[in-house]
N, C-alpha and C positions, 0 to 999 in steps of 0.2 A: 493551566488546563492540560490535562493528558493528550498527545495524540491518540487516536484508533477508540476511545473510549466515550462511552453514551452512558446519561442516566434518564432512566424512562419514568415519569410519575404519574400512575393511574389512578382515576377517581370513580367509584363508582359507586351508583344511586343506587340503593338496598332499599329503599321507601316501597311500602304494599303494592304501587302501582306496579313495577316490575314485577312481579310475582306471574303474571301470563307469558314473563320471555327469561324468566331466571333458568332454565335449560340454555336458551340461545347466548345469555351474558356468560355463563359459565363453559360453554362452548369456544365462545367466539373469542374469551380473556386468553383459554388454553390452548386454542391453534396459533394468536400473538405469540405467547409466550415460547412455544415450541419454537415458529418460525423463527423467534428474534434468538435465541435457542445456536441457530444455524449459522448466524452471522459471522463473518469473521472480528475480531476484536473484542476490547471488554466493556461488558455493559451490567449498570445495576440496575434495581428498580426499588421504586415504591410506589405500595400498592396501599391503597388508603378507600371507606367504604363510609356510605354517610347514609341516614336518616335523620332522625332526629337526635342522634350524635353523630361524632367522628370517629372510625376506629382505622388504625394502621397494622395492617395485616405486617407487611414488610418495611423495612430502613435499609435502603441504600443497600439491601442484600444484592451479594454478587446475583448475576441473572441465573447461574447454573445449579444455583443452588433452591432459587425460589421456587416455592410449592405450586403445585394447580389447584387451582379450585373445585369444590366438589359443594354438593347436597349439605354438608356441615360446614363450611365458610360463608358462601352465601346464602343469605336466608332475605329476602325482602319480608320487611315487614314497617310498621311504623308510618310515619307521615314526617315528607322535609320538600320542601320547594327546593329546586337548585339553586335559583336566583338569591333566595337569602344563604345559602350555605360557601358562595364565592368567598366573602369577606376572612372564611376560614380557611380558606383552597392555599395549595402550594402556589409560586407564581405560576409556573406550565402545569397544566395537566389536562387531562383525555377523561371527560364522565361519559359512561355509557347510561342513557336516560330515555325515557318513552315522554319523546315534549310531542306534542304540548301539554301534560297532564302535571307537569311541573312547573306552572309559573308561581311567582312568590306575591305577594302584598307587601313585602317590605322592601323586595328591592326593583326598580322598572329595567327594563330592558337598555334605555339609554344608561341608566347607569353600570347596568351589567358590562356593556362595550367600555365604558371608562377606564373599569378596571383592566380589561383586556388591553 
């Protein structure tokens, strides 16, 4: 393991329901991104977006180099519970999600903590 060095992995729910706070998500990813930006040391990120797929914007890009998001990256749209979309998640990461409008049928909450 590197000293002084971070890798960040973000997950974040593109599902229709977000569509009332897709300004606030793309906001709030690109003042992280700036601040983390600031830090002293090196840091990468992946930045990964689910609906009813999974897509990965970024791999382990250095952090200086990763894009902000805008009106053409994130787009909600679609239908995904988060609860079932765990089983595909990196071990750590960070979803920005409107719950409780995301619970799953296929996966319960004790099991969600399991995984955690």
């Amino acid at each position: 393991m590197k000293n002084n060095y971070t890798h960040i992995i973000m997950v974040l729910d593109r599902s229709g329901s977000m569509q009332s706070i897709k300004n606030d998500v793309i906001g709030g990813f690109n003042q992280f991104l700036e601040d983390q930006k600031k830090v002293d040391g090196q840091a990468s990120l992946t930045l990964a977006q689910f609906d009813d797929e999974y897509e990965v914007l970024e791999d382990f890009t250095d952090l200086q180099k990763v894009k902000l998001l805008d009106q053409n990256t994130y787009v909600p749209r679609s239908t995904r519970y988060w609860y079932s979309f765990l089983p595909y998640s990196p071990v750590v990461w960070v979803s920005l999600s409107m719950y409780p409008n995301n619970f799953s049928s296929a996966y319960s909450k004790k099991r969600w903590f399991l995984w955690i």
